[in-house]
C-alpha positions as CSV (number, residue, x, y, z in Angstrom):
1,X,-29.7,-6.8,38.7
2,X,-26.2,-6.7,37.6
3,X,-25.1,-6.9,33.8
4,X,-23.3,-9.8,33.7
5,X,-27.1,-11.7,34.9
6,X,-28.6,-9.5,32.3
7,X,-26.4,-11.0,29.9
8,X,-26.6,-14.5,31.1
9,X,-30.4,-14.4,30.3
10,X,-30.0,-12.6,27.1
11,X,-27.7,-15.7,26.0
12,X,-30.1,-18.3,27.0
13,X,-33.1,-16.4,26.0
14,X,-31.4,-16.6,22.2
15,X,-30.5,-20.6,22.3
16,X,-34.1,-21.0,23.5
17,X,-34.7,-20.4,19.0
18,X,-31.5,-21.8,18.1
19,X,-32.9,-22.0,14.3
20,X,-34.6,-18.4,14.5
21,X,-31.1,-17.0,16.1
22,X,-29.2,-18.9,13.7
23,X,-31.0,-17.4,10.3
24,X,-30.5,-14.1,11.6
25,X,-27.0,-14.2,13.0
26,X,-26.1,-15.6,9.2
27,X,-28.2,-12.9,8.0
28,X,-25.6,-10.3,9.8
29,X,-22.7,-12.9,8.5
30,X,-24.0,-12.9,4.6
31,X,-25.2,-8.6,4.9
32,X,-21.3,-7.5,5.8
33,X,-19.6,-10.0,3.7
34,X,-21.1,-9.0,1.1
35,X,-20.0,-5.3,1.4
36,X,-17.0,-6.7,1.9
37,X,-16.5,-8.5,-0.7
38,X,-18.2,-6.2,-3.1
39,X,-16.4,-3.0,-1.5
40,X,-13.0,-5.2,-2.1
41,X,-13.6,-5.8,-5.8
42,X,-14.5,-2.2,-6.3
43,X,-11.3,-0.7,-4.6
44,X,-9.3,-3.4,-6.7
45,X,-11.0,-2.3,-10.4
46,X,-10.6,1.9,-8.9
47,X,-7.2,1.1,-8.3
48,X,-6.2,-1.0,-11.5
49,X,-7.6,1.5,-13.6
50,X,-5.7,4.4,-12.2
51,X,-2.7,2.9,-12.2
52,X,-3.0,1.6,-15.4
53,X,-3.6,5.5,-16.9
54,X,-0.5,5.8,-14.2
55,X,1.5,3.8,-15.8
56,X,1.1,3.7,-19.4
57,X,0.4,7.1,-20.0
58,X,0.1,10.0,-17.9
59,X,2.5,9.3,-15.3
60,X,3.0,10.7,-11.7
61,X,3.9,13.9,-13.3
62,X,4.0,15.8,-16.6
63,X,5.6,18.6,-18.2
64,X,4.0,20.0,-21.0
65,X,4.3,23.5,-23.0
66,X,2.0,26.4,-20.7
67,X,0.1,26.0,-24.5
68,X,-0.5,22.7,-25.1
69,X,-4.2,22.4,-24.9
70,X,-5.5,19.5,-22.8
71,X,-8.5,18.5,-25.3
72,X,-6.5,17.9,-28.2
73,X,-2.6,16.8,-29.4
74,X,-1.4,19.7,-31.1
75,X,2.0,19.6,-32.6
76,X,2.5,23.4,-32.9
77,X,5.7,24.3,-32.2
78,X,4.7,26.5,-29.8
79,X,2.6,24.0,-28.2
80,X,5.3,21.8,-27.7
81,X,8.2,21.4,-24.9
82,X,11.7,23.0,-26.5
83,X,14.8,21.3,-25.3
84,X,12.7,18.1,-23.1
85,X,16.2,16.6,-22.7
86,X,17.4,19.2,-20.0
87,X,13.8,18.9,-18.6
88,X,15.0,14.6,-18.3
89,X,18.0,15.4,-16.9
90,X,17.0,17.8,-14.1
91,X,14.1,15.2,-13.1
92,X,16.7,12.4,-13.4
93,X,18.7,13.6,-10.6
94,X,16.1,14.2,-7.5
95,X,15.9,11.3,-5.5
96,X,12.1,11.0,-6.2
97,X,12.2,10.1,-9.6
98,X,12.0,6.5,-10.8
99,X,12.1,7.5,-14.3
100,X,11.7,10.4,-16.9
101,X,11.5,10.8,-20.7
102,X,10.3,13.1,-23.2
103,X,7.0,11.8,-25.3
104,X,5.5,13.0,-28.8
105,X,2.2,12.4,-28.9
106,X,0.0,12.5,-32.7
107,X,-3.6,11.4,-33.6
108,X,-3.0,9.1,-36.9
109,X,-4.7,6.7,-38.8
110,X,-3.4,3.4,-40.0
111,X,-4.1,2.1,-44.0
112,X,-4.6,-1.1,-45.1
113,X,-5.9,-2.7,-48.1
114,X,-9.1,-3.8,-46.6
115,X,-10.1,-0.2,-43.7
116,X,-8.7,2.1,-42.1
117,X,-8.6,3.1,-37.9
118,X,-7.4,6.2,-36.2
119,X,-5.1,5.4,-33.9
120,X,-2.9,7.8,-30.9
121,X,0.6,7.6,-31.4
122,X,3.6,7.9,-29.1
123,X,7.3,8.9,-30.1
124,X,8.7,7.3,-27.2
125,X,12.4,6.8,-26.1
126,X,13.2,3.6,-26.0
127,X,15.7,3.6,-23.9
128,X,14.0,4.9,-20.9
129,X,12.8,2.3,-18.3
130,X,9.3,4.5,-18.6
131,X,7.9,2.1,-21.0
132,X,9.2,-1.2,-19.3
133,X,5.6,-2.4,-19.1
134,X,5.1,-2.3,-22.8
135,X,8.6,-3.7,-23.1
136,X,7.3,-6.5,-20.9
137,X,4.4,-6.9,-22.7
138,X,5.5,-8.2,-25.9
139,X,4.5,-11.7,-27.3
140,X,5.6,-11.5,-30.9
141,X,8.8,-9.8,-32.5
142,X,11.0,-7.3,-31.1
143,X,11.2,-4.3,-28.8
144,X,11.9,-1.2,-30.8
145,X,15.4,0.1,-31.7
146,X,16.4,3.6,-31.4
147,X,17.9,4.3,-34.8
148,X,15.1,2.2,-36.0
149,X,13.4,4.5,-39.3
150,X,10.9,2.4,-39.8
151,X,9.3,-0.1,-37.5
152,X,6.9,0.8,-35.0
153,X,4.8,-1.9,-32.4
154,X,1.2,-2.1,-31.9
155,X,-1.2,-4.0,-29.6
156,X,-1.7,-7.6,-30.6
157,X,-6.1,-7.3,-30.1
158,X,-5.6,-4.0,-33.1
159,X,-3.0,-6.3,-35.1
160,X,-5.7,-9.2,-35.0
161,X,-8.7,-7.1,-35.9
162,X,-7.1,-5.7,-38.7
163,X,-5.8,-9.2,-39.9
164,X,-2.2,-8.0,-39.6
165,X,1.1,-10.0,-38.4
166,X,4.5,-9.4,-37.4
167,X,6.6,-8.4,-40.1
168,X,3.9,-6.5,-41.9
169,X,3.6,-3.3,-43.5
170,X,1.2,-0.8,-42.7
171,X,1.1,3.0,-43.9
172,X,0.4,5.9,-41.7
173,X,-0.8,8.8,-42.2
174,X,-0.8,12.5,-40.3
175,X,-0.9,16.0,-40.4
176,X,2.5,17.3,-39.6
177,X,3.5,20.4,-37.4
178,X,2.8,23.0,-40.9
179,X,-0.8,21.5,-40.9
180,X,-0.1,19.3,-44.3
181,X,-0.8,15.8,-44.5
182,X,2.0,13.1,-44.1
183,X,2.0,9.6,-45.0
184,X,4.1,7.0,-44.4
185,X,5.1,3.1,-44.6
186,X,6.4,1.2,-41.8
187,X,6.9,-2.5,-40.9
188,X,5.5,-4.2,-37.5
189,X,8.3,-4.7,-34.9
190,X,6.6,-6.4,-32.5
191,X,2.9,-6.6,-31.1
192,X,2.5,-6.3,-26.9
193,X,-0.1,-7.1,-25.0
194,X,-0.7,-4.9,-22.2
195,X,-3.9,-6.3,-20.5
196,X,-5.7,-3.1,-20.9
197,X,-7.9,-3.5,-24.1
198,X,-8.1,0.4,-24.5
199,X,-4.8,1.0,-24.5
200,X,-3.7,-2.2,-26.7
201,X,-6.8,-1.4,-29.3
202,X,-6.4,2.3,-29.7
203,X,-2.4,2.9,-29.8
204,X,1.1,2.8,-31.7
205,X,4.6,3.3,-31.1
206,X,7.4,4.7,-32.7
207,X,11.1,5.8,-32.1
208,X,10.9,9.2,-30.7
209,X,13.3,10.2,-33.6
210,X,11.4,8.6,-36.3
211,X,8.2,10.5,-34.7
212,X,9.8,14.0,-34.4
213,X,10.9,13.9,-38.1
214,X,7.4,12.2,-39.2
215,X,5.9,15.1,-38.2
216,X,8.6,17.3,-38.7
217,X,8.6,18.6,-35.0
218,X,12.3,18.9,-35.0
219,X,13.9,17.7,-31.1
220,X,10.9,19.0,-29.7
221,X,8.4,17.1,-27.2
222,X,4.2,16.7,-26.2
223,X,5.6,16.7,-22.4
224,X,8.6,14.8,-20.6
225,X,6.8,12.2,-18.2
226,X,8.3,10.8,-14.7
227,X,7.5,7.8,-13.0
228,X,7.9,8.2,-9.2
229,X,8.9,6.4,-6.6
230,X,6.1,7.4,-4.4
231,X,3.1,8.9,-5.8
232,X,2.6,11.3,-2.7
233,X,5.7,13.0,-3.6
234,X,4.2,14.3,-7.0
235,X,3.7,18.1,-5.3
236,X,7.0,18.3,-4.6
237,X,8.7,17.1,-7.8
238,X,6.0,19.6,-10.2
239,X,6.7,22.5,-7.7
240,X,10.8,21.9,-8.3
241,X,10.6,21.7,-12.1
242,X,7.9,24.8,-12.5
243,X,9.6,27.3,-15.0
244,X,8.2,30.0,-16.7
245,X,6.4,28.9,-20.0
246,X,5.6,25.3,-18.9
247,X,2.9,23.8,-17.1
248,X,3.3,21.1,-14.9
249,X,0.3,18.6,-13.6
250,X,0.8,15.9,-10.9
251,X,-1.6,12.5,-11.3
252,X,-4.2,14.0,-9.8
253,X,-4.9,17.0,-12.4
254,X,-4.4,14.3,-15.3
255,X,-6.7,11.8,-14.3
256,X,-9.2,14.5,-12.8
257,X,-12.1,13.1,-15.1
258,X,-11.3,9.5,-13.9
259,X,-11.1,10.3,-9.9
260,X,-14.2,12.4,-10.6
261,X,-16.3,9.5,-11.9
262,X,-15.0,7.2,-9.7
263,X,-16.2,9.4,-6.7
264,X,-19.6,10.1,-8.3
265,X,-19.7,6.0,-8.7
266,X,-18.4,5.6,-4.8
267,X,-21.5,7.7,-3.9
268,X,-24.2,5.0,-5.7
269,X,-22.3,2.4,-4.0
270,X,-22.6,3.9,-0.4
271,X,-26.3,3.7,-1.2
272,X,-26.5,0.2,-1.7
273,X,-24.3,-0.3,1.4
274,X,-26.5,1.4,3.5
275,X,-29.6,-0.6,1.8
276,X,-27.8,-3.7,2.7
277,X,-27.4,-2.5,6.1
278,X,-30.8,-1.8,6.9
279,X,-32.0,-5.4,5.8
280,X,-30.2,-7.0,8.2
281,X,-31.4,-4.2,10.7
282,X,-35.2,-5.1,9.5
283,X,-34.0,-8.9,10.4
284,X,-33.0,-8.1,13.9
285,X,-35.6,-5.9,14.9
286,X,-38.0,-8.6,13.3
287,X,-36.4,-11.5,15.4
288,X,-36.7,-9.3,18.6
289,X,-40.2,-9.0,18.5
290,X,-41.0,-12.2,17.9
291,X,-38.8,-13.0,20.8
292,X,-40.7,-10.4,22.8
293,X,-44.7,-12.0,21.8
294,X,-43.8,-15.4,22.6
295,X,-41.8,-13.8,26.0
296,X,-44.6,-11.6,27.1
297,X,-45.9,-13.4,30.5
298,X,-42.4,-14.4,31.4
299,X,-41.6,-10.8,31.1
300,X,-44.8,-9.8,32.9
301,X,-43.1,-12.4,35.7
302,X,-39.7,-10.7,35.8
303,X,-41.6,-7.3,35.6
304,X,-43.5,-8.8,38.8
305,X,-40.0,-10.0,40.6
306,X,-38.7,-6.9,40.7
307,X,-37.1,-6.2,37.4
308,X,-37.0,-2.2,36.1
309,X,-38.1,-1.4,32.4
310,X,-34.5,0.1,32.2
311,X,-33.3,-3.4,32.3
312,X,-35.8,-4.6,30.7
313,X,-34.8,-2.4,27.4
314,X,-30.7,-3.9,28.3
315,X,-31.4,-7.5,28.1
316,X,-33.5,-6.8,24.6
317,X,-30.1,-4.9,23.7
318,X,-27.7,-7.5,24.8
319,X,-29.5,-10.4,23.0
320,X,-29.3,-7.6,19.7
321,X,-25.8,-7.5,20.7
322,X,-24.8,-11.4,21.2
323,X,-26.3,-11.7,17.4
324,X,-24.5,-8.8,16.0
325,X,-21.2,-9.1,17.3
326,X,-21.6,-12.8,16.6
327,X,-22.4,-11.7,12.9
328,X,-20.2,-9.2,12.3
329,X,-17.2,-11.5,13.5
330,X,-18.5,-14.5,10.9
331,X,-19.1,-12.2,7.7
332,X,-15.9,-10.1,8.3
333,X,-14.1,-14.2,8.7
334,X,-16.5,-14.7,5.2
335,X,-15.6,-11.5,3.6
336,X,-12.0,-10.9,3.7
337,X,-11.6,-15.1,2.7
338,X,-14.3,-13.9,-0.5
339,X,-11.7,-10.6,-1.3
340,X,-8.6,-13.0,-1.0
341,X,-9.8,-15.5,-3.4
342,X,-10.1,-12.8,-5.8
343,X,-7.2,-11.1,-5.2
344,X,-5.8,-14.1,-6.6
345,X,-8.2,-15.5,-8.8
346,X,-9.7,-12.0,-10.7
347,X,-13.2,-11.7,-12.5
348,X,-12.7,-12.1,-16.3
349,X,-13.8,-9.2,-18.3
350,X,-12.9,-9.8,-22.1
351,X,-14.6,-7.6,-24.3
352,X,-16.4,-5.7,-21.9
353,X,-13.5,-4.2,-20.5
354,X,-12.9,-1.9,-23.1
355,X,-16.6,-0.5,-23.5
356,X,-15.6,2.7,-21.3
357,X,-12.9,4.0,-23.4
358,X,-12.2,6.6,-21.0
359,X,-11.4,4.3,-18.3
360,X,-8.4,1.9,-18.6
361,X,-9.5,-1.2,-17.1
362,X,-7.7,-4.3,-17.5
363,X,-9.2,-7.7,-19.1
364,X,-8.8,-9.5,-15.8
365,X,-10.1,-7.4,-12.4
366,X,-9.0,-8.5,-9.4
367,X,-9.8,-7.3,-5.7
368,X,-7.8,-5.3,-3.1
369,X,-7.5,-5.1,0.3
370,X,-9.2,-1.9,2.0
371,X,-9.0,-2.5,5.7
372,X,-10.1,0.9,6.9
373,X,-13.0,0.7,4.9
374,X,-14.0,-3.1,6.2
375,X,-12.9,-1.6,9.7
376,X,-15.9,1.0,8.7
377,X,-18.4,-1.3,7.6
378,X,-18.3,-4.0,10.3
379,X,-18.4,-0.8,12.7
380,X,-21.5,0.5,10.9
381,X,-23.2,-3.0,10.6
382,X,-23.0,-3.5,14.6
383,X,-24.1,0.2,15.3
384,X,-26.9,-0.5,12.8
385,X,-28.3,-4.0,14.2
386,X,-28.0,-2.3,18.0
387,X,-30.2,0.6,16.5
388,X,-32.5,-1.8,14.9
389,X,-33.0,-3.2,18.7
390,X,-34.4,-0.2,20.0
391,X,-37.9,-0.6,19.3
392,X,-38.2,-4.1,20.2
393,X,-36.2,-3.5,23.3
394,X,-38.9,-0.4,24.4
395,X,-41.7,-2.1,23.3
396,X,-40.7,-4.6,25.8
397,X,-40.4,-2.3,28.4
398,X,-43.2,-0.7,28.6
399,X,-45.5,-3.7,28.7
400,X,-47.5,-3.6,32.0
401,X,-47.0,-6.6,34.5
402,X,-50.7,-7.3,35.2
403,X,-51.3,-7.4,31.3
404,X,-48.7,-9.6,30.1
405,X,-49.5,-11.6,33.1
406,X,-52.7,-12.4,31.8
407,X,-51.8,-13.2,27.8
408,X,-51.7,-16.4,26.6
């Protein structure tokens, strides 16, 4: 019997349960764009948060004293980067930089008459198109100045906790690179709101000037950060500007503890793909055999005619194959419209977003395209639901003529 006959009866075999066939072909549809959608909104969060770490502080690559320890901000002199402005200019001029500046990084803690907070702070250069997103990000006052000795900004959520407002003064205090304490008064510039409740709750800006004399760290630097054009070139750009008493990290080495959790987190969601999955292969296999009890004499007639268990087992395929294919082409249809709506309207975090305070996600999550992994998962669905036919399809085959001639 040829294949395209087998496939003809598979086909009318199905519309003979339109409502049964329906159910489970919306079972495949509802299973994949599910993953879909739920795979899309976890690439979007993996990818906002990395960026955002990108972005506002560790950069594509980082040069930092071969001392400076990576669990804590020392501002030892000898754990800080001498002379970061010929460091800047050498990154400025490959073609792979976007940006580059030097950066003072401090723990302090900010005073006011009612508590105090301990806060990071970043002696930035102002000037430097590094820190465009915070400059961006303002929505009160101005950005900072660089011969500015006294202003500093801060994120609006910190400002509004502590009851403060533009134009207010705040003391600061820290202990300086001779390990003594230093305190200090300055007056809110501006207040920014970056989206990314860590960040905006937890840190404070200052003139990179004003910070190198507050903690009396002379011209000296944390690291000098670059921005690249393209992350992949970050090898290339930390092997050209490896010297001898610095250490250079790309992305990847500064966010290691973020990419590691992430991947530990990918792995819990492969399992609830794959539990997905097998549902809708539960579904199928289900729907086949009851397809095959109330089929049993008319198989026992083809069986009669002529027909071969081999074919048998295709036609129990085919059907398992009309349904899937059918399936895989409505949820894929479902799932990328569910990840487009969100890649425009995102899922509203508030508060919650800044409960990890290792992980800088923003207030507002929004999905992202992943084609190679939907490619995957509609691929995986269809290879499951034809698996899931196997059983039904040889349990079909192997009924004897004579026997399933003679049940009712």
């Amino acid at each position: 019997m040829a294949w395209t006959k087998l496939w003809v009866i598979a086909y009318r075999d199905l519309t003979r349960s339109r409502r049964r066939t329906f159910f489970t072909l919306l079972a495949v549809a509802l299973g994949l764009a599910l993953l879909i959608v739920l795979n899309g909104f976890i690439a979007g969060v993996v990818n906002d948060a990395l960026q955002n770490s990108i972005r506002l502080q560790t950069g594509h690559v980082q040069v930092r004293a071969a001392s400076f320890p990576d669990d804590k901000r020392s501002l030892q002199w000898q754990d800080l980067v001498d002379q970061p402005a010929a460091i800047v200019a050498q990154a400025a001029a490959m073609p792979e930089v976007a940006a580059a500046a030097p950066v003072l990084w401090a723990d302090t803690v900010l005073n006011t008459s009612r508590e105090s907070v301990g806060l990071q702070l970043f002696g930035i250069d102002v000037a430097s198109s590094l820190y465009d997103p915070i400059r961006t990000s303002l929505v009160a006052g101005d950005f900072l100045a660089a011969n500015d000795r006294s202003g500093v900004l801060m994120g609006k959520r910190l400002a509004d906790s502590l009851e403060l407002q533009l134009g207010a003064t705040v003391s600061l205090a820290t202990i300086d690179a001779n390990g003594q304490p230093q305190e200090a008064l300055f007056v809110i510039r501006g207040l920014f709101d970056s989206g990314v409740l860590v960040y905006d709750e937890g840190t404070i800006f200052m003139p990179l000037e004003k910070a190198q004399a507050y903690t009396l760290t002379g011209d000296r630097a944390s690291a000098v950060v670059l921005l690249l054009h393209d992350k992949d070139s970050a090898d290339k750009v930390a092997a050209a500007l490896t010297a001898p008493g610095l250490q250079v990290q790309t992305w990847r080495e500064l966010n290691a503890f973020f990419i590691q959790t992430m991947d530990t987190a990918m792995s819990f969601y492969m399992f609830l793909d794959v539990i997905v999955m097998l549902i809708v292969a539960v579904i199928i296999a289900n729907t086949l055999l009851m397809a095959v009890f109330e089929r049993i004499r008319e198989m026992g007639i083809l069986a009669a005619l002529g027909m071969k268990r081999r074919q048998v087992m295709q036609m129990m395929i085919f059907e398992a194959s009309i349904i899937a294919l059918a399936g895989v082409v409505v949820g894929a249809i479902l799932g990328l419209l569910g990840v487009a709506f969100l890649t425009q309207n995102g899922f509203v975090m508030g508060e919650m977003a800044g409960v990890a305070s290792t992980i800088p996600m923003s207030a507002v999550l929004y999905a992202s395209f992943d084609l190679v992994t939907f490619a995957w998962l509609a691929l995986w669905t269809f290879i499951i639901a034809l698996l899931a036919s196997l059983y039904p399809a040889w349990f079909a085959a192997r009924l004897e003529p004579v026997e399933a001639l003679h049940t009712n």
